[in-house]
N, C-alpha and C positions, 0 to 999 in steps of 0.2 A: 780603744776608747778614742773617741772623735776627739781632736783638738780647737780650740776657740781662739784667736786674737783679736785684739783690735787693731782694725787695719784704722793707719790717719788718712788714708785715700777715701775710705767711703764712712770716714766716722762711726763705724759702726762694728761690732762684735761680727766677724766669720769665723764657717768651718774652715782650717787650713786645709786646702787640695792640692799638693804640691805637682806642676807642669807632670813630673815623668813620677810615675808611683813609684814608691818606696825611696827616693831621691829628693834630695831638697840642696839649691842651688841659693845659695846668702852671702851676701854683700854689705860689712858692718865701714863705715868713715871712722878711718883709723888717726893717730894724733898725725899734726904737725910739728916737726923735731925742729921747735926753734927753742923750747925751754924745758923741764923738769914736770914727766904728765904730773898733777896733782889729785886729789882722792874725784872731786869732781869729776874730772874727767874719767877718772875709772868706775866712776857708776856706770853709766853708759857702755863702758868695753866689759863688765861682767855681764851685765842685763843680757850682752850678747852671748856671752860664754854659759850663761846659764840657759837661753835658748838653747845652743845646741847641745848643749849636754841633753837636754830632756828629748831634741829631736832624736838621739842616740840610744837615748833611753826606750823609744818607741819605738826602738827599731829600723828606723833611718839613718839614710847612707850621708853623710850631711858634704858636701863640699862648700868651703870658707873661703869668704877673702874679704883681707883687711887691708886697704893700703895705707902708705909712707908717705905725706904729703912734704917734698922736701924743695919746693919751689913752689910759686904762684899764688899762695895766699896771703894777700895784701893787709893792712891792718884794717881796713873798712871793708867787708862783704860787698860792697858796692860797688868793686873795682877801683876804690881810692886808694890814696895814701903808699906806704912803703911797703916791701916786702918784708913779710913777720921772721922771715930767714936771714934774710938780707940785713936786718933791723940787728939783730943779735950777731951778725957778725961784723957788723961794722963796731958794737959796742966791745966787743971779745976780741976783735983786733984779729981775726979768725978767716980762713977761706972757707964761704958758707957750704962746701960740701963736709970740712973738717968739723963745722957745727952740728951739720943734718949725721953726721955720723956717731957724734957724741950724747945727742938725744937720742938717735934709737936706740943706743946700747941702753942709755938708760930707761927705755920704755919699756924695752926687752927684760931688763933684769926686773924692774916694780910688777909686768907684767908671770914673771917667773914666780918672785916671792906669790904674787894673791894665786898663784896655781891656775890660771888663766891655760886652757890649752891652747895653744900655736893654732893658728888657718895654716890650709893648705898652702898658701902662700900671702908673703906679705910686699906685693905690686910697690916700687918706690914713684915716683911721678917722673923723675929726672931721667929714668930707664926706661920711661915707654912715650919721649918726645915722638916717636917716628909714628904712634897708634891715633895721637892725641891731632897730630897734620894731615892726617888719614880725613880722621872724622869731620875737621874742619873743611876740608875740601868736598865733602859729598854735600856737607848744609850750605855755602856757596853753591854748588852746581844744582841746588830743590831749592834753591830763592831764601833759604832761611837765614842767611848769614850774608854782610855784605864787606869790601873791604872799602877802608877808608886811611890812603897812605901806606902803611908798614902796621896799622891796626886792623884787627877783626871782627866786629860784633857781630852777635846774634838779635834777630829783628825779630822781638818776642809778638809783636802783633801779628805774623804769622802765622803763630802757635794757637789754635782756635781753644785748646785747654791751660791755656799758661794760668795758674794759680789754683789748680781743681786740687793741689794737695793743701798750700795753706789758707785756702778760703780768698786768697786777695785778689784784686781785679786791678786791669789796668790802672783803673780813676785810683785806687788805691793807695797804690805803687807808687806816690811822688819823689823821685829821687831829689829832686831838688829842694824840696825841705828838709831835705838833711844836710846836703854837699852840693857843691857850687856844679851845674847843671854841664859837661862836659858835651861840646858844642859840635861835637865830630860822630855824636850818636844818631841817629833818626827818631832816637821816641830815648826819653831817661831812664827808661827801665830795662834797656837794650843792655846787655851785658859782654865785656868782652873773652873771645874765644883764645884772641892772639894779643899780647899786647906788644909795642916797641918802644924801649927806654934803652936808649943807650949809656945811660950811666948805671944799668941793673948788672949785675956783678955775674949772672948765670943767662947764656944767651947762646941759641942754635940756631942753625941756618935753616930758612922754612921759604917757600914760594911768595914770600911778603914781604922778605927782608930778616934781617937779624930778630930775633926777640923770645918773650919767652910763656907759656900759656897759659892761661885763665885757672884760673881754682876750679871751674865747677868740669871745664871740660876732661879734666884730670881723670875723676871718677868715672866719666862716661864714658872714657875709652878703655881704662883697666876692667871694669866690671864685663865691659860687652869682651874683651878678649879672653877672658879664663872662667865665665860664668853664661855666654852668649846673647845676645842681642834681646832677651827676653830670660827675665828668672824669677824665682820664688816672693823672694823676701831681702828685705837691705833696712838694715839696724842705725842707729843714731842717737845722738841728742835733740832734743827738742830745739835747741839752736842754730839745728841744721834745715830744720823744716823750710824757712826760708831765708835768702834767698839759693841757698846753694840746691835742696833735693827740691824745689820747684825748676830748678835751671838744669838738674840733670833730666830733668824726665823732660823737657822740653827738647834739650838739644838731640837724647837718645832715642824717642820716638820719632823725633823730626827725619832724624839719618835712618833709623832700620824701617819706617813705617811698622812696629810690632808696638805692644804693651809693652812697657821696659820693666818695670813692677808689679804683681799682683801685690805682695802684702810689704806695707811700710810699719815700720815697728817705732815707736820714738822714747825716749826714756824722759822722765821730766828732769828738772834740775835739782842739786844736792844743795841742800843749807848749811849752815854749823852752830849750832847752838841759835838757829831762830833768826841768824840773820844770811845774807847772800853772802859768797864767797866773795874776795877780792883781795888785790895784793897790799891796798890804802888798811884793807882791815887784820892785815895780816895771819889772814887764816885758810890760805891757797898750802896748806899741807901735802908732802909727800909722803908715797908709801915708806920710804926712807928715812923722814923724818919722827913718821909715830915707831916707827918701830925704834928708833933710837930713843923716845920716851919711853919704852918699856913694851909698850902694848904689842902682841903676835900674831903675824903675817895673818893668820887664819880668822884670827877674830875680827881683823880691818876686813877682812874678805867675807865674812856670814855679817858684819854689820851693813855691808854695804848691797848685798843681796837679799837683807831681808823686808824690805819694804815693797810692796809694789812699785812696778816702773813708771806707772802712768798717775805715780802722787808725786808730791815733791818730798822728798827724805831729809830731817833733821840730822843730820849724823853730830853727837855727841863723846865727849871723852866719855861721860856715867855710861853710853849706849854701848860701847866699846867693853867695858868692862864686864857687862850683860853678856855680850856676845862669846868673851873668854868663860862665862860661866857656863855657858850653854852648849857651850863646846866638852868642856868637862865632863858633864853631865853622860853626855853620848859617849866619852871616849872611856869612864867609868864602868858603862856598862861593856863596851867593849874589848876593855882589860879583861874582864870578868868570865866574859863568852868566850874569851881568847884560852885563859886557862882550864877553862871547864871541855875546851874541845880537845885540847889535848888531856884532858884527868880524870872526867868524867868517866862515870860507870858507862858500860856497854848499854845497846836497845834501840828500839823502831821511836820516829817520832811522833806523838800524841795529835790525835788529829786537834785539839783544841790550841796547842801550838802552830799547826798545820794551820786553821783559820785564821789565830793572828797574825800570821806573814804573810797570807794574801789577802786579807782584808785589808791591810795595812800597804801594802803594794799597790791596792788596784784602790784603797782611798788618797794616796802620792799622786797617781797618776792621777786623778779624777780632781784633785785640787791642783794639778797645776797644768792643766788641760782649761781650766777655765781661763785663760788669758794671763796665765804663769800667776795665779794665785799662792804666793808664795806662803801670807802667814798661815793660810790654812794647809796647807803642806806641810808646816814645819811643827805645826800643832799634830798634825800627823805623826810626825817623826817623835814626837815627844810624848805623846799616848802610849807609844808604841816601847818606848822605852820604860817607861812606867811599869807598863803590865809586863814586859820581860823581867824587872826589877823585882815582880811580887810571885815570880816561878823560885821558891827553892831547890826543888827537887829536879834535878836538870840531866839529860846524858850526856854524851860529847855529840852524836847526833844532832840535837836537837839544839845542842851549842853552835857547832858548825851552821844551822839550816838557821837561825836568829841571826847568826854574825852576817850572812851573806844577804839578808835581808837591808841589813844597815850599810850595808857595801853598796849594795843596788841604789840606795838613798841616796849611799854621800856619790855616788857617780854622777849625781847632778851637781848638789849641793857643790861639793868639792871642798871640803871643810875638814877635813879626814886626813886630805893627801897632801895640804900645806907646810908639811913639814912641823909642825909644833908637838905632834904629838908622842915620839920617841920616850922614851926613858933614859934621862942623863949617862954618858957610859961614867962617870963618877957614881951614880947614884947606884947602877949595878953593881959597881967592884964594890961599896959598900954592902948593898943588901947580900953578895957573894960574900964579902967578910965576916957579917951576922952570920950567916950560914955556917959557914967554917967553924966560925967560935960556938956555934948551938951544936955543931956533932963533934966536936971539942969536952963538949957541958963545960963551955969557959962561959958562965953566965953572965958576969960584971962586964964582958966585953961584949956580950951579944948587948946587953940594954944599953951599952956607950951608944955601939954601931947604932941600935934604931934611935937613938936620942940626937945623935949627929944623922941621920937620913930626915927625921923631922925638922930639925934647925935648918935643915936645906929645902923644905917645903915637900916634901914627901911622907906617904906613909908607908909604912910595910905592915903586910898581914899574913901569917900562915895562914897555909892549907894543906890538907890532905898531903900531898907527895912535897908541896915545895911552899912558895911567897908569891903574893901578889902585889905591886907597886901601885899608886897611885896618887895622884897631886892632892894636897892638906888641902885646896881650897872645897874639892869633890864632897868633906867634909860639913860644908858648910851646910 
């Protein structure tokens, strides 16, 4: 089944036709390790993770790369102001690589908790000065870039497409109604490749003098060395749209003469309870932080996947709670399909079971083919459990070819593998306790045991050969 995006380059819904068939080459803007990522920010890096899961799903070979922005971006996109690394270690009293080291870990772990799978590799910026001087030196020697001192800009009026991703035009573009008009540029919308401060705490030696480079050129050089001078698809926030992924397609098309993009993906931005995030409003949340109020890794993870990418998402605590409920729900039925595959009777499986797991398959894919239509895929998912839910009469067959169905789901979803959904090993030695004491016939201590498994949020229920576990709220 055909897949749909919407590309932000031509506005419009396409078929995806990835360069080299059955491959697909994606390029997501990974964080800058100056602070603690927050959920915000992790919309946007599952939006991606939910892409490729579905590209994998379809069958494709997917190569990833996310970089580690750990130099060069400045607190004004504009090329102003301080280094946002630099910024935090001057306050932490820190050498900014002991900083950029202590946010990836942490971006790595919150990325671990939501079950985010790894790229193939994660490009740091500080590690590929030598690709980044590369690049700068070939838009110098095509008239694209000129230098001015121990500085570098790029001379965007070159660029006969500069602004064809966010719609802006030079006349646009006023840099200096925002910031005082920096008098070393040729046009204020000229951005720079290389810059030199020598009071900047992180500085290499380059054919211009000491200094250290640009946020956008960062990207343009990693992407083109482990994805090539031309690729698929490159993921984001809508905050990136400009001026950073209008500045890379310029400077990257300028150097390779190729398309550097076919498809741009953008994700919109995360609310909380109806207003913008901010740290004045103190609701820039980490994954670390909800899960210390109780709420599980998985349900921050299906709350934050399940909107579409190109709305802007409420994320709420009540929304959270949904999402632990909905999470239940599935893994209810998958306790169920679990024991039934190993207890069920012997036999072939009914074609009528047979249709609802490929109807149910090829209606997943067909909703989230249409531009990763996710509510109606998970409405999908939820149909589908339903009607498993109203099969009494079940084999282990037919258990098994159900269970693998919801496998194949959560291999996008990824809702399943978050670690939440285990069975306490207290809750086992208990429900093995009740056991013991029921082929004992110690009756008063089987009803203790299941009176203490439910005081702990659990239930137990025989069956046939043994017990099934499941969480009191499934109940609900």
């Amino acid at each position: 089944m055909g897949l749909q995006l919407y590309n932000t380059l031509t506005r419009k819904l396409e078929d995806f036709k990835p360069l080299i068939k059955g491959k697909v080459g994606m390029y997501s803007c990974g964080p800058t390790v100056y602070s603690h990522p927050h959920i915000g920010n992790f919309r946007s890096f599952l939006v991606a993770d939910l892409l490729k899961r579905f590209f994998e799903f379809k069958g494709l070979k997917v190569t990833h790369i996310m970089n580690i922005t750990d130099v060069g971006h400045l607190v004004d996109d504009a090329d102003e102001g301080a280094d946002k690394l630099e910024e935090a270690a001057k306050r932490q009293k820190k050498d900014p690589l002991e900083i950029a080291k202590f946010y990836t870990e942490s971006f790595m772990e919150a990325s671990r908790l939501l079950n985010i799978k790894p790229p193939d590799k994660y490009p740091k910026a500080t590690e590929h000065i030598k690709e980044m001087i590369d690049m700068i030196k070939i838009l110098i020697d095509k008239g694209y870039a000129y230098v001015v001192g121990h500085n570098v800009y790029y001379d965007v009026t070159k660029f006969a497409n500069y602004g064809q991703l966010s719609g802006n035009t030079l006349d646009d573009v006023n840099a200096g109604a925002r910031i005082e008009i920096n008098l070393e540029k040729k046009n204020p919308q000229d951005f720079a490749l290389w810059k030199h401060d020598p009071k900047h705490l992180q500085q290499w030696d380059s054919p211009w003098g000491k200094g250290f480079p640009g946020w956008h050129i960062e990207c343009s050089a990693m992407s083109s060395k482990y994805l090539g001078a031309e690729f698929d698809i490159h993921t984001g926030g809508e905050d990136n749209i400009f001026p950073h992924h209008e500045c890379e397609i310029a400077q990257s098309e300028a150097a390779s003469g190729k398309k550097f993009v076919h498809y741009w993906l953008h994700t919109r931005f995360l609310l909380f309870d109806g207003e913008k995030m901010s740290k004045s409003k103190g609701n820039l949340y980490t994954i670390p932080e909800l899960i210390e109020k109780g709420f599980k890794k998985n349900a921050i993870r299906y709350s934050l996947i399940s909107s579409h990418y190109r709305q802007n998402y409420n994320f709420t605590f009540d929304g959270l709670n949904a999402a632990a409920q909905a999470i239940d729900k599935i893994q209810q039925c998958v306790l169920r399909l679990t024991d039934l595959s190993k207890t069920g009777k012997q036999g072939e499986i009914r074609k009528q079971l047979q249709d609802l797991t490929s109807n149910c398959l090829t209606e997943f894919d067909a909703a989230l083919s249409d531009d990763l239509n996710i509510s109606k895929a998970l409405a999908v998912c939820f149909d589908f459990i339903r009607e498993v839910n109203k099969v009494e009469d079940m084999n282990s067959k037919e258990a098994s070819a159900l269970l693998d169905t919801i496998s194949k789901i959560d291999s996008v979803l990824g809702v399943l593998e978050a670690g939440e959904n285990k069975v306490p090993e207290n809750i086992i030695e208990l429900a093995e306790k009740r056991k013991e004491a029921k082929n004992e016939k110690n009756w008063p201590l089987a009803d203790a045991t299941r009176s203490e498994i439910f005081a702990e949020g659990w239930i137990i229920e025989d069956t046939p050969s043994d017990y099934r576990l499941k969480r009191r709220e499934e109940e609900k």
